[in-house]
BABAKE-925164 format. One record per residue (C-alpha): residue in three letters; x negated, y, z. Coordinates in pm, whole numbers, padded with zeros to 5 digits, always signed. Last residue first. Layout:
ALAXYZ;...
end
This chain:
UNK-00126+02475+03184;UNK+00062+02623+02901;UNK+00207+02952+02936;UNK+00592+03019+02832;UNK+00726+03052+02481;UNK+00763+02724+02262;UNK+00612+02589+02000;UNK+00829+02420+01733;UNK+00786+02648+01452;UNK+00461+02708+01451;UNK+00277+02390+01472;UNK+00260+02352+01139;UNK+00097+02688+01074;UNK-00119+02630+01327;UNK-00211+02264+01189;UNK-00326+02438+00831;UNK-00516+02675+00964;UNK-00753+02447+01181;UNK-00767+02249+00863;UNK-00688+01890+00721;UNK-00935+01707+00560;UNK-00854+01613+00180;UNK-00716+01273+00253;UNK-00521+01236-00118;UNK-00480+00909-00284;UNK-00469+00734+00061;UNK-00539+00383+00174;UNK-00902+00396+00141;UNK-00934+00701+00382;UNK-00807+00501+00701;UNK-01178+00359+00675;UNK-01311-00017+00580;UNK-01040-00254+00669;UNK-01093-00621+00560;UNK-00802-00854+00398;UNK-00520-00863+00597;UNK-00378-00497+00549;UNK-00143-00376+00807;UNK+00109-00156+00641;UNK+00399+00039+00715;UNK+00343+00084+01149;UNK+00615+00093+01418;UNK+00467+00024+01749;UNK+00694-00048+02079;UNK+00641+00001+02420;UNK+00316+00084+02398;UNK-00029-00054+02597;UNK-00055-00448+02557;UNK+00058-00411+02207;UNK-00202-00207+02122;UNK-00473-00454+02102;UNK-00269-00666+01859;UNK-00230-00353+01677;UNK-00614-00285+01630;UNK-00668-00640+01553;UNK-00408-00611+01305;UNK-00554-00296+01118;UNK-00405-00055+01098;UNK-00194+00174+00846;UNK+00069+00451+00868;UNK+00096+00515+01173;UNK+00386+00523+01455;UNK+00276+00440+01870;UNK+00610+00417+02071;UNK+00608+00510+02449;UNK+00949+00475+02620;UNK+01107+00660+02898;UNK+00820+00884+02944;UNK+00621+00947+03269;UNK+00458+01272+03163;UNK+00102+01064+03253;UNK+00219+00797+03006;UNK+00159+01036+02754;UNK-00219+01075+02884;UNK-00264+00688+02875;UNK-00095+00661+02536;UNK-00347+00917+02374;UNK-00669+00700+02526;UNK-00598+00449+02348;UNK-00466+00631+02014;UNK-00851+00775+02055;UNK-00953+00423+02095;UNK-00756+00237+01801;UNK-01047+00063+01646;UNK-00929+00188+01286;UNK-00608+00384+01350;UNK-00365+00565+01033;UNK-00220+00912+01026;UNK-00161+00945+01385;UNK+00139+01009+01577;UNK+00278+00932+01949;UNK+00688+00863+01979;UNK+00749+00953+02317;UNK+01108+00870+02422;UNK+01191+01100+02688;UNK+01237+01039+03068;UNK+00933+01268+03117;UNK+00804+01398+02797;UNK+00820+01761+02877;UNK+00733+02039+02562;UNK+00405+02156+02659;UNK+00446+02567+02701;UNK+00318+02774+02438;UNK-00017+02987+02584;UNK-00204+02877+02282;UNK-00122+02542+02091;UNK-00322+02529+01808;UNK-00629+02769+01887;UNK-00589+02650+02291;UNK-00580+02248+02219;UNK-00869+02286+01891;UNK-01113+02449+02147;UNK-01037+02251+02473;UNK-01078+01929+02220;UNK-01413+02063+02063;UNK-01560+02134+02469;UNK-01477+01778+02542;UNK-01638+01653+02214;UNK-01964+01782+02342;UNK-01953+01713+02713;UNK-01886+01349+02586;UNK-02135+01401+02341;UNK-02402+01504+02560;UNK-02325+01229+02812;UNK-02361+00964+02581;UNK-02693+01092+02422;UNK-02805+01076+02805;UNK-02702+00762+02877;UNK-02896+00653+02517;UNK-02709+00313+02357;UNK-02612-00016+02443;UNK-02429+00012+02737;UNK-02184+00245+02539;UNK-02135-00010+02325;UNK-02037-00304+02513;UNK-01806-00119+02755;UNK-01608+00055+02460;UNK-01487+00379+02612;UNK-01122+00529+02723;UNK-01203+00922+02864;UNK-01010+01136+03068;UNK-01214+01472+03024;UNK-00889+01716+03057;UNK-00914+01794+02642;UNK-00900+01402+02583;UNK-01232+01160+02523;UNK-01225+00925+02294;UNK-01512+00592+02275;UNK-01720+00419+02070;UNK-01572+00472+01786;UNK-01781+00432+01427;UNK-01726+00734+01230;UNK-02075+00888+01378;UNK-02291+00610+01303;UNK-02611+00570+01395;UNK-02498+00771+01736;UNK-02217+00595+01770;UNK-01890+00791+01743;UNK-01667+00965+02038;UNK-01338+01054+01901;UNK-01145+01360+02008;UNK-00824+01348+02232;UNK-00536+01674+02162;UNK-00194+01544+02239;UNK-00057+01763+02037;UNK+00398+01848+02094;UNK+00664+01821+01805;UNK+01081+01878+01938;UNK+01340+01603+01761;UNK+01563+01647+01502;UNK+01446+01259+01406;UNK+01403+01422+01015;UNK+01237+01714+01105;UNK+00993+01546+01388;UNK+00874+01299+01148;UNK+00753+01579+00886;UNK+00576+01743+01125;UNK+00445+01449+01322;UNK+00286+01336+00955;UNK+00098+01671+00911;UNK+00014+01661+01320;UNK-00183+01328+01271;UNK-00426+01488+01026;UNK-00559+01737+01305;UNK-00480+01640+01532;UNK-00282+01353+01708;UNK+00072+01405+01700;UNK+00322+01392+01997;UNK+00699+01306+01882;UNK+00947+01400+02168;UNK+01248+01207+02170;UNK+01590+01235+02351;UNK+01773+00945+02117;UNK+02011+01135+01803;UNK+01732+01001+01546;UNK+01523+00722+01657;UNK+01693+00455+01430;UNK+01556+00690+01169;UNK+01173+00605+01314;UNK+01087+00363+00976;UNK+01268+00660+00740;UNK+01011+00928+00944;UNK+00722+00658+00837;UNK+00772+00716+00489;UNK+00772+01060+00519;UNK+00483+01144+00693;UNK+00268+00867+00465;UNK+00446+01086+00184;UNK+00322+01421+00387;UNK-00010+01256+00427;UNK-00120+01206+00081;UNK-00002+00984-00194;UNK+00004+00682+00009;UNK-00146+00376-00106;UNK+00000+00000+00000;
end
């Protein structure tokens, strides 16, 4: 399965959430190319569009390999194998590193708007595709610190390791395509994954913030 960019993926996966529509959801995308899909999935389920802002950690030899996430308040989910293996002092670099990108991209996108609540909700978390799933780790742990009703996981694409792994942490996971024959990046399964900007996610985020100071 190809998507033509993320708005189709977007799309496609709103139809998969309809049963969703008319329930007390919040949908919580991933930035930055998570919030394009949460956009679109949020207009059709009527429902209100919050970040949860985590960053990926990569390997030092190579940087789109996850070794851990790390979210905006420095909760962290890391793999225990990897992180043994490599420089403590790298690690802690990066971690202070990412940190610092994820308090960056959470105040430029979501300035002094006030987190739309999740407790008792449905939270229906957003990505546009997972790999080793640790920054969609590490997302469910900080939803389930709102104390949600439900937590749902929606993407595009994974791979079924990833999902397996999953399991054990949502609810429920609604994904279009898990491919059975090798995974090599989210990338491969789109016709269009320009990056998305800082600009671009403000703009999205826009008409669903609302007035009040975040804390």
């Amino acid at each position: 399965m190809i998507f033509k960019d993320r708005v189709d993926a977007g799309r496609r996966l709103a139809k998969a959430l309809i049963s969703f529509r008319g329930e007390d959801v919040v949908v919580l995308a991933l930035p930055r190319g998570g919030v394009v899909l949460g956009a679109e999935i949020a207009k059709a389920l009527d429902a209100k569009l919050d970040l949860i802002v985590v960053r990926k950690i990569g390997h030092p030899c190579g940087p789109e390999y996850a070794i851990g996430a790390i979210a905006a308040d420095g909760h962290t989910v890391e793999n225990p194998r990897e992180v043994r293996a490599i420089d403590q002092d790298w690690l802690a670099a990066a971690r202070r590193s990412q940190q610092d990108e994820a308090r960056r991209r959470q105040e430029l996108y979501l300035g002094s708007s006030a987190p739309e609540p999740a407790k008792g909700k449905i939270a229906i978390i957003v990505d546009d595709g997972l790999a080793t799933g640790l920054t969609m780790s590490l997302a469910v742990h900080e939803a389930r610190h709102q104390n949600p009703s439900k937590v749902v996981i929606a993407v595009p694409v994974a791979p079924p390791e990833t999902i397996a792994e999953l399991r054990t942490l949502a609810d429920e996971i609604v994904v279009l395509y898990v491919p059975e024959n090798g995974f090599g990046a989210i990338g491969e399964f789109y016709s269009d994954f320009a990056q998305v900007s800082d600009t671009e996610v403000v703009n999205l985020m826009k008409p669903f913030l609302r007035e009040a100071t975040r804390v």
